[in-house]
C-alpha angles and dihedrals in degrees: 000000000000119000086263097062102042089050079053096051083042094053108051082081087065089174093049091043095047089049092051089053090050097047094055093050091051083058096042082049090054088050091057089048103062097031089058088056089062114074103198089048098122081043099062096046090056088050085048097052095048089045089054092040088059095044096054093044085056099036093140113045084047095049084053092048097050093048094051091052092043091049090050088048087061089259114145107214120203119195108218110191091200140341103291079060104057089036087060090043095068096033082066100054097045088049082056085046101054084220118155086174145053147154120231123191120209111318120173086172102060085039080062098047094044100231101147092068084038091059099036098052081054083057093264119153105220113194118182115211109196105100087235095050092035087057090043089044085059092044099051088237144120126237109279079207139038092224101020109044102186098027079135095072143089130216089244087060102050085046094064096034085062101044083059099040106031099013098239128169109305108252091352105146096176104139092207099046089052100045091051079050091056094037077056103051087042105047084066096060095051102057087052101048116098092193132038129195136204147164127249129237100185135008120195116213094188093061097023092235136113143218133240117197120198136149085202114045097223086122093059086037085060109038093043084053100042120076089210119054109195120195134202123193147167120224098230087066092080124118120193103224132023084237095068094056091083091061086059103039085055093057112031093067093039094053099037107045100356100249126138089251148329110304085215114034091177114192113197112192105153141357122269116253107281092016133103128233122201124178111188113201114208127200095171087161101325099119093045091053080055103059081052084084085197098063114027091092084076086068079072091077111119089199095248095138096227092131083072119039079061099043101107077202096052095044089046096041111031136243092266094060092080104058103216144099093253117040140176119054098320095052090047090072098034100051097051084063091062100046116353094196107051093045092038084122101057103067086056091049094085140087103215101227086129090223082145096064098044089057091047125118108203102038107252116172091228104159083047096054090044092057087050093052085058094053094049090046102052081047096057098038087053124202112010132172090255089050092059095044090052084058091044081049094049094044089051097048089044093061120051094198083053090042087049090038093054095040090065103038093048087048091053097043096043087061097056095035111112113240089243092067087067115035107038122122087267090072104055083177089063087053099105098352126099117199113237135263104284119249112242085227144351129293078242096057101042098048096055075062094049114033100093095052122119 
């Protein structure tokens, strides 16, 4: 289904709809708070954006660097080429392993990648430990946001999920009561899982170590009880120098939820004695989204979901509209360039007020990347009937007896016209618009009337 008709399929419930698009001001509120309270902002997501901007023009050399000090750490480092290959990465090591469970922290990478439904179709119990993907796990489905999982969801809704799934107290919303359920539930699994498996949100090539961000600590809970730390990670997540990292930390929280930082800013360098430490390093067509010189400065993206909380299109239509890992503005220019036609519709479902570029932290130009993608889109799907009509539109305004002509033909027949002719499921524009009233004459005409008047 394209992104139209699941926003469709999103807005039937209006007051669902309307809540959704509340909640994710209030965050983006939150986001202006605490970025105003720091002076040099617009300072640190210039030095961001340069440091990414080296980091990517020099991809290589940096991705070398980081795999022969994490080698000397006692990392081992593992090259996946796409996602079957990091899937069977970590299928290998599990088989090694003899390990029918793990836990697994907020990973937008092996979402990508679809391991959950890889493992569990080997017999592999995945449990995800982070409170938002636990309640989505129950639920079948993916995350709706990059940061905020179940964002979709109401009190009301995890209540009940919970009374199915953990027996808990029947129409009890009590936050509290619910999360001490789930620290419960989990704590279990934790203490059974012989491997644990996270994301990454930096790696340094300089140290040969990498960075885990979480608000909960169920990433370090599971990693200090597992014997075996498995790691995913892009390859755009790389930073050349420790040092760098600060610039980062103080804008991924701000941006994302709006605190000050991380609650867990987890650094991994080298296993403990007796464990074992993997890093997987994923390309998955990364490489391939930084030769489209258009459109490589979206690799930048530290993953903080700013771009939608913001996104008066994301916060009306739902992360699930638009049908790919990553949702909202910034996926909308990352997921054509895995597979144009079946993400034709995200690019066009923007308004172009380019409130995404201007939250986010590292500069992306992400309005600007989303009108490109159009362009390469209407060229790749050819002649359309929009496109016709765009050429029936040109040839009218370029000639002012054709301009005159149409006017009054459109006003007269759109007079007679039977309402039906308008608004019927073939015209999805006429679904919640009224054309209006209709003038008696042309601007034209009345201004030759009007135009001595005092």
């Amino acid at each position: 289904m394209s992104h139209p008709e699941n926003a469709t399929v999103f807005l039937k419930d209006k007051a669902r709809a309307k809540w959704h698009d509340d909640t994710l001001w209030i965050v983006r509120q939150k986001r202006d708070v605490t970025i105003h309270q720091i002076p040099e902002w617009e300072n640190l997501r210039e030095l961001a954006s340069q440091i990414k901007d080296h980091t990517l023009s020099k991809l290589d050399f940096y991705l070398e660097e980081l795999e022969k000090n994490a080698t000397a750490n006692g990392i081992k480092v593992h090259w996946a080429e796409n996602a079957e290959d990091h899937n069977q990465i970590i299928g290998k090591i599990l088989e090694e392993k003899n390990c029918k469970t793990i836990v697994k922290s907020k990973s937008i990478l092996t979402e990508e990648c679809h391991l959950n439904p890889f493992l569990e179709e080997r017999g592999i119990d995945v449990v995800d430990t982070d409170l938002g993907e636990r309640i989505i796990q129950f639920l079948k489905q993916p995350p709706s946001h990059i940061v905020m999982p179940a964002i979709h969801l109401k009190k009301s809704d995890i209540s009940e999920i919970f009374h199915e799934k953990l027996h808990t107290e029947k129409g009890n919303l009590d936050p509290v009561y619910l999360t001490h359920a789930a620290r419960l539930h989990l704590r279990e699994k934790f203490l059974q899982a012989k491997v644990a498996i996270t994301g990454v949100n930096f790696a340094i090539a300089e140290t040969g170590e990498f960075v885990v961000c979480t608000n909960e600590g169920n990433a370090d809970m599971g990693v200090h009880l597992a014997d075996t730390h498995i790691a995913c990670m892009g390859i755009e997540k790389l930073i050349p120098r420790r040092k760098d990292l600060g610039v980062f930390l103080r804008l991924l929280a701000r941006s994302a939820t709006g605190q000050s930082i991380t609650n867990y800013n987890s650094h991994f360098r080298s296993p403990s004695p007796g464990k074992e430490l993997h890093l997987i390093l994923v390309n998955n067509g990364r490489t391939k989204q930084l030769s489209r010189e258009k459109f490589r400065n979206s690799l930048k993206c530290i993953r903080c979901g700013a771009c939608m909380n913001t996104c008066p299109i994301y916060r009306r239509s739902g992360g699930f509209s638009y049908g790919s890992t990553v949702p909202g503005p910034i996926g909308s220019i990352l997921s054509p360039g895995l597979d144009l036609k079946k993400y034709s519709t995200l690019p066009f479902a923007s308004t172009l007020c380019g409130s995404c570029t201007d939250v986010c932290p590292v500069k992306i130009n992400i309005h600007e990347q989303l009108y490109e993608w159009r362009q390469e889109i209407t060229k790749a799907q050819g002649a359309s009937l929009k496109g016709l009509s765009m050429k029936l539109a040109n040839g009218i305004f370029t000639s002012p007896l054709a301009y005159k002509i149409s006017g009054k033909l459109m006003r007269a027949s759109l007079k007679t016209l039977p309402d039906s002719v308008i608004y019927n499921p073939l015209n999805v524009w006429g679904k919640g618009r009224n054309l209006p009233d209709l003038p008696a004459e042309s601007f034209k005409d009345w201004y030759k009337k009007n135009r001595n008047r005092a």
